[in-house]
C-alpha positions in Angstrom: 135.6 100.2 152.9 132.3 98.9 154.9 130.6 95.7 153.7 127.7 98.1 152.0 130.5 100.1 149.7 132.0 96.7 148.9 128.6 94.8 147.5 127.9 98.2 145.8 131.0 97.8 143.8 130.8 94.6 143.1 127.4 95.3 141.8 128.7 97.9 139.4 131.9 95.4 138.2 129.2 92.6 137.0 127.1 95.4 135.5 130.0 96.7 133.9 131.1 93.3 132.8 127.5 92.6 131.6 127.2 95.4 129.5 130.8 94.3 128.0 129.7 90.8 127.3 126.5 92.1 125.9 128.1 94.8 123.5 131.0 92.0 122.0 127.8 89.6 121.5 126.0 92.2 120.0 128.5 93.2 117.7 129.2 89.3 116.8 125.5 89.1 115.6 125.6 92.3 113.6 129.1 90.4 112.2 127.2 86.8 112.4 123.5 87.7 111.4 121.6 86.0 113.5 121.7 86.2 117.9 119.6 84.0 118.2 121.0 80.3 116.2 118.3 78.1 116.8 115.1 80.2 115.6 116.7 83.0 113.5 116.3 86.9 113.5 115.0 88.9 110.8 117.4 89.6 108.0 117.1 93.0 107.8 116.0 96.2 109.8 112.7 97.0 108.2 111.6 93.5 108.1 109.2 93.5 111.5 108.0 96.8 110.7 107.1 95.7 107.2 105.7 92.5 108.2 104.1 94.3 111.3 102.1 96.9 108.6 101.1 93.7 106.5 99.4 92.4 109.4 97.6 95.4 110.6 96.6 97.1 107.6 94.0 94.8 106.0 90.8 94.3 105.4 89.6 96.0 108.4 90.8 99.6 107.6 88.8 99.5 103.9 85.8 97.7 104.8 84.9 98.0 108.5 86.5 101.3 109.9 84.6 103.3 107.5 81.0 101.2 108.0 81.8 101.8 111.9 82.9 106.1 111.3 79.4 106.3 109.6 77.4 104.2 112.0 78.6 106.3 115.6 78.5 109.9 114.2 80.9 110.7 111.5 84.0 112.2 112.4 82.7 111.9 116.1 83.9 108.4 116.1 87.6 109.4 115.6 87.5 111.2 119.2 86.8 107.8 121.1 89.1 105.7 118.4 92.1 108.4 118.5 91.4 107.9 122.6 91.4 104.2 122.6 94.4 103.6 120.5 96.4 105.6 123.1 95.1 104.1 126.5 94.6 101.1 124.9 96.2 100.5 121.2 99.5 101.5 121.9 100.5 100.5 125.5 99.6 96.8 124.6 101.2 96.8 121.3 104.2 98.1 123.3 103.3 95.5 125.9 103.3 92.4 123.3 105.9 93.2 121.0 108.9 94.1 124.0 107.5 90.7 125.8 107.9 88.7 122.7 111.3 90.0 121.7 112.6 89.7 125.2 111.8 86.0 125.3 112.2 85.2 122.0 109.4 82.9 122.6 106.1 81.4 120.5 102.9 82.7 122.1 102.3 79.4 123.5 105.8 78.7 125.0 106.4 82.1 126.4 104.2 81.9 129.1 106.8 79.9 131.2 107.1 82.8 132.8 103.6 82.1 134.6 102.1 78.8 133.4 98.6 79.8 135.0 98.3 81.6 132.2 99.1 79.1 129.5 95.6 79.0 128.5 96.1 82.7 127.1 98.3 81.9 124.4 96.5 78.3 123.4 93.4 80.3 123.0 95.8 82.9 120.8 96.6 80.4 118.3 93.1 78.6 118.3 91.4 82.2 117.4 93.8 82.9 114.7 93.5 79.8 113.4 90.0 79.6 113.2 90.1 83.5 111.7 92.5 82.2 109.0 89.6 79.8 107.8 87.1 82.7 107.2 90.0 85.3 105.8 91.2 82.7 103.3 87.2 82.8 102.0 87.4 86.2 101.4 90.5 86.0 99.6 88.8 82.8 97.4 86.0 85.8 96.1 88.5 88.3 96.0 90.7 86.1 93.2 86.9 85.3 91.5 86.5 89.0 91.3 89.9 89.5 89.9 89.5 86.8 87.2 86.0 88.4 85.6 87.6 91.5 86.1 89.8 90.7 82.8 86.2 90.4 81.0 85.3 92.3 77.9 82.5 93.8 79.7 82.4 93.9 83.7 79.6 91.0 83.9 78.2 93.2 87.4 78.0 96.3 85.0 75.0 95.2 82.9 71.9 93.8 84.1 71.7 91.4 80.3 73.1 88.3 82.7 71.4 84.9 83.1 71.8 85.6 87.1 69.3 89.3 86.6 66.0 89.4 87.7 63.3 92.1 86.9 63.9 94.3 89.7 67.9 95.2 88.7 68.1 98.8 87.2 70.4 101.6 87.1 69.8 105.2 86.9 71.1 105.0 83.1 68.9 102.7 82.0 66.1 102.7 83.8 63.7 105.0 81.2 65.0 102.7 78.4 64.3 99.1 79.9 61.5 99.6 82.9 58.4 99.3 80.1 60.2 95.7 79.2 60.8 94.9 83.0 57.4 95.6 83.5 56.5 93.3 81.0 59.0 90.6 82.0 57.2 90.9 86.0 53.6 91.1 84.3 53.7 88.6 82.0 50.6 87.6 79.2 48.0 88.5 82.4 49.5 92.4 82.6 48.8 92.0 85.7 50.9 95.1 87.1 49.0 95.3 90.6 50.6 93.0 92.1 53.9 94.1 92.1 52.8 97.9 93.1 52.8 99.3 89.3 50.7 102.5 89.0 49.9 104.8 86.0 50.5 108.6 86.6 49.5 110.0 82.9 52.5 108.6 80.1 54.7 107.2 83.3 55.0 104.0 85.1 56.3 104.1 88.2 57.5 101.0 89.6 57.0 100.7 93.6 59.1 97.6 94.2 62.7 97.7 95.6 65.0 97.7 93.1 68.5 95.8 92.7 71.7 97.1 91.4 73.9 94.6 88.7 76.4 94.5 91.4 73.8 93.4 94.3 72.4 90.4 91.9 75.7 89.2 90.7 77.1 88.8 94.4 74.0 87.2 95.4 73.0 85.4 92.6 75.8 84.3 90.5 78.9 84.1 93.0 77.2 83.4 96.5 74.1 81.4 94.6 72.2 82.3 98.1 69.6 79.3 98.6 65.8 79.8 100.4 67.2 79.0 103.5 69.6 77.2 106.0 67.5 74.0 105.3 68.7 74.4 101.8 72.3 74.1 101.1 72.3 74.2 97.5 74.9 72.6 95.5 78.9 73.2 95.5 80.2 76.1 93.8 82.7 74.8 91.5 84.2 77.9 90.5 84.4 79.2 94.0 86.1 75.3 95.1 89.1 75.8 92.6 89.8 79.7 93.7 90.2 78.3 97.4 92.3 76.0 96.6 94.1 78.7 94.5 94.2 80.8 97.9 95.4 78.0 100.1 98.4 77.5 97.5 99.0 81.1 97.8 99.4 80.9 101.3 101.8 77.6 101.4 103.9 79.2 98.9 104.0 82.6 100.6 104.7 80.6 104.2 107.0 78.3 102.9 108.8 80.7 100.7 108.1 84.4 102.2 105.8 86.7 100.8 107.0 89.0 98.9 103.8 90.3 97.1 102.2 92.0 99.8 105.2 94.1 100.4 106.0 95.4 97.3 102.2 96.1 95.4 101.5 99.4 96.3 98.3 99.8 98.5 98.8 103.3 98.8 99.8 104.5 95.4 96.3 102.8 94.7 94.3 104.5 97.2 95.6 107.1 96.2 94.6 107.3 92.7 91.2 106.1 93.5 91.0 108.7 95.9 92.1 111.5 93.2 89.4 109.8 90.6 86.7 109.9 93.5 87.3 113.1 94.4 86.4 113.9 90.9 83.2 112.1 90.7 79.8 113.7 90.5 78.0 113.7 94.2 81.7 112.7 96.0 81.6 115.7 98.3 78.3 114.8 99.5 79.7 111.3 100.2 82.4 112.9 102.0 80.3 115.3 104.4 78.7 112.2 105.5 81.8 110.7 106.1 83.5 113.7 107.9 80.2 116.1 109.5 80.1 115.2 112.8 76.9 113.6 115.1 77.8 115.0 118.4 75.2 113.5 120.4 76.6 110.0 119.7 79.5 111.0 121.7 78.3 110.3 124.8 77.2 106.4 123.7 78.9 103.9 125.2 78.0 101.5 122.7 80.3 104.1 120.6 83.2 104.1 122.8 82.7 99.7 122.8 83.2 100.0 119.2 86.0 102.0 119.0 87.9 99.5 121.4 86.6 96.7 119.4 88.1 98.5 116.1 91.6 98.9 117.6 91.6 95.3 118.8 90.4 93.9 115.1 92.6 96.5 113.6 95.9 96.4 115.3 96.0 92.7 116.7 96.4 92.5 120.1 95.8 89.5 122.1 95.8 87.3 118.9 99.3 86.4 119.1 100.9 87.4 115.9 102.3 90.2 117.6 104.3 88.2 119.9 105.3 85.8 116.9 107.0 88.4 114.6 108.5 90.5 117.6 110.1 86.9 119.0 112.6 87.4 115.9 114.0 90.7 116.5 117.7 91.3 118.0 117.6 91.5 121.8 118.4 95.3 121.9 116.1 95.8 118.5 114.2 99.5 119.5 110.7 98.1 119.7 109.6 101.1 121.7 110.3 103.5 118.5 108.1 100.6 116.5 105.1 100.8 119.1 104.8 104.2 118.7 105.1 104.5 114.6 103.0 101.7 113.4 100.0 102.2 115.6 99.6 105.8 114.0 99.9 104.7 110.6 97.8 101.8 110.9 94.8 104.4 112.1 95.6 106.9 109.4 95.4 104.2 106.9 92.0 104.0 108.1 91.4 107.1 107.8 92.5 107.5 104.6 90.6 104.7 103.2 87.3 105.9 104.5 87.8 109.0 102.5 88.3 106.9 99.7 85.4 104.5 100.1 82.8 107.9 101.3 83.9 109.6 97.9 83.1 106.8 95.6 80.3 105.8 97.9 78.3 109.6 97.2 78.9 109.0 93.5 77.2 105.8 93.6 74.3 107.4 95.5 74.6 110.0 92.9 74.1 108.0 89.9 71.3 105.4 91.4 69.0 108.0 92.7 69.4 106.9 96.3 71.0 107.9 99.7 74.0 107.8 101.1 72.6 106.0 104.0 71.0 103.4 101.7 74.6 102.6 99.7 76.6 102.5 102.9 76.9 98.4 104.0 79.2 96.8 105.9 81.1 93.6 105.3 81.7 92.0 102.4 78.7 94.1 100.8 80.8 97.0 101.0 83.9 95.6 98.9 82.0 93.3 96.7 78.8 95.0 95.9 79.5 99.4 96.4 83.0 99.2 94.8 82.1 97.2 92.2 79.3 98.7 91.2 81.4 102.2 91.6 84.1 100.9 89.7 81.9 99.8 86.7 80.8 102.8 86.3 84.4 104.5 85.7 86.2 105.0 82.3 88.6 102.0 81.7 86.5 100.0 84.1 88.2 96.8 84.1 92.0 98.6 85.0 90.1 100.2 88.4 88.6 96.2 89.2 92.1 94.9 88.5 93.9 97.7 90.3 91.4 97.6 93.4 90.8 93.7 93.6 94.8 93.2 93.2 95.2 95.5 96.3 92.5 93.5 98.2 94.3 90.6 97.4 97.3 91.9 98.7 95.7 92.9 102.2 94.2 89.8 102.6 97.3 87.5 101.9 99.2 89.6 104.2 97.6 89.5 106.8 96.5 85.9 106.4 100.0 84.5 107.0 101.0 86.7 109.9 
């Protein structure tokens, strides 16, 4: 036997006696629980997948996706979003999640394996952390909206509120109060010209923008917006003790697992407001906005930079978490079969919810008098002014606020302590 054939089987006898050692080990842990003694491994096998879809479906699919589908040409947008998840979504999903299982590793720590690049994972934990600050405020009006939603009466259905001004109206009500809105803007002088009142025979026609309930009770009873950055206005009480209520729900939930966001069931409640928006007057027009298709934006790059940007919000990449959860699987765990699954149904929960949002969305044009294009915001305007105002408008009101604020609240914490 030459020197070559000898090193070639000795090469297959340690592999051999590798894969041995590794299959008893293996085995042991399955027996044992845990491979890894000094950090753990999750407790069961849908645990990172679960944890994985907490993180990733959030607040991003139901507020920005859809803002972002009507804003670069419709159902156009998918074509550049499908394309970026798979050149870009997927392969570093795939890429974070096996590195952080091989290592078994914090996002800081694992880059032993070339300290030049150290800074990457300190800047990880710094963005997250400073995200975390901003995403627990979210979930501090998100638990205020849940609170009035047990009200008697929805206090952004009416405009009757301390908070309204002259200019809030609504389609139902607008013959019935504008004469004593006009009065209330006019005051003993009757001066109407001033705020671009005209007579056309019996009818006043008011030429002023008007406000929705829901637009003056975000902006003037929970955000109590001041004149101006050199004006901070005072502290909002209310809006003090429900984040304080959010930071004790995210102690708890660290401290003691979260078990909330698993079990409330986002879908089942998309999918009922989905079936009670799809019965809405005006919802299909709300939906061919959402799904007709502006093929000239194709060819944008600023639509193809927003795409990327959605995946990257979206699906977490490069912010560490990734590499946190994935550190606790087993060492032969099939993350490869997990890159491939929770991409795709973090994107069709997108999806989804944009068809959601866009059907309630054309009702709400439908019953104010105005366009699509005029209800669709982005942001927090979206969830706490269109829904809201959408939502007050439905039988058994206060069961749809507690229903769709009780899901928000659910996205949010979950993907705040990832």
């Amino acid at each position: 036997m030459t020197v070559k054939e000898k090193s070639l089987a000795n090469v297959k006898a340690e592999a051999a006696l590798m894969a041995k050692d590794v299959g008893s080990n293996s085995s042991d842990s399955d027996l044992s629980g845990d491979e890894n003694l000094e950090r753990g491994n999750w407790s069961g096998k849908l645990d990172f997948m679960m944890s994985c879809i907490s993180y990733a479906v959030g607040l991003g699919n139901i507020w920005r996706f859809p803002y972002l589908c009507y804003r670069n040409g419709g159902a156009v947008f998918l074509i550049p979003y499908i394309t970026c998840l798979i050149l870009i979504g997927m392969p570093l999903f795939f890429l974070e999640v096996s590195l952080g299982q091989f290592a078994s590793l914090s996002p800081i720590t694992i880059w032993q394996i070339s300290p030049i690049f150290k800074g990457l994972g300190i800047g990880m934990v710094l963005i997250s952390g400073i995200c975390c600050i901003y995403y627990n405020i979210i979930i501090t009006w998100t638990l205020f909206y849940l609170f009035q939603s047990f009200s008697r009466v929805l206090p952004w259905s009416t405009c009757d509120n301390p908070w309204n001004t002259p200019a809030c109206t609504f389609k139902s009500h607008l013959s019935e109060t504008f004469n004593n809105t006009l009065l209330n803007m006019t005051g003993a002088s009757g001066n109407a010209s001033q705020y671009g009142v005209v007579e056309n025979g019996t009818t006043m026609i008011a030429a002023l923008k008007k406000t929705t309930p829901s637009e003056e009770y975000w902006e003037h009873q929970v955000l109590q917006l001041s004149s101006g950055i050199e004006d901070l206005g005072g502290i909002r009480w209310e809006l003090l003790g429900f984040l304080a209520a959010a930071w004790l729900f995210v102690f708890l939930c660290l401290i003691r697992g979260c078990l909330l966001h698993r079990h409330f069931p986002v879908l089942g409640t998309l999918v009922c407001l989905m079936v009670r928006g799809a019965t809405l007057p005006g919802s299909m027009e709300g939906m061919k906005f959402y799904i007709i298709p502006q093929w000239h934006k194709l060819f944008q790059l600023k639509v193809w930079g927003e795409a990327a940007m959605q995946i990257f919000f979206s699906m977490g990449p490069a912010w560490g978490a990734l590499i946190t959860m994935s550190s606790y699987n087993k060492f032969n765990h099939n993350c490869y079969k997990d890159a491939r699954i929770l991409p795709i149904l973090n994107c069709s929960t997108s999806i989804f919810a944009g068809c959601v949002i866009f059907s309630i969305i054309g009702f709400m044009a439908h019953e104010t008098g105005r366009s699509v294009e005029d209800v669709v915001t982005q942001g927090p305007g979206l969830v706490f002014v269109v829904y809201p105002e959408a939502i007050a408008r439905l039988p058994f009101s206060q069961i749809w606020a507690v229903l769709f604020f009780c899901m928000l609240f659910s996205l949010g914490i979950g993907s705040q302590v990832k």
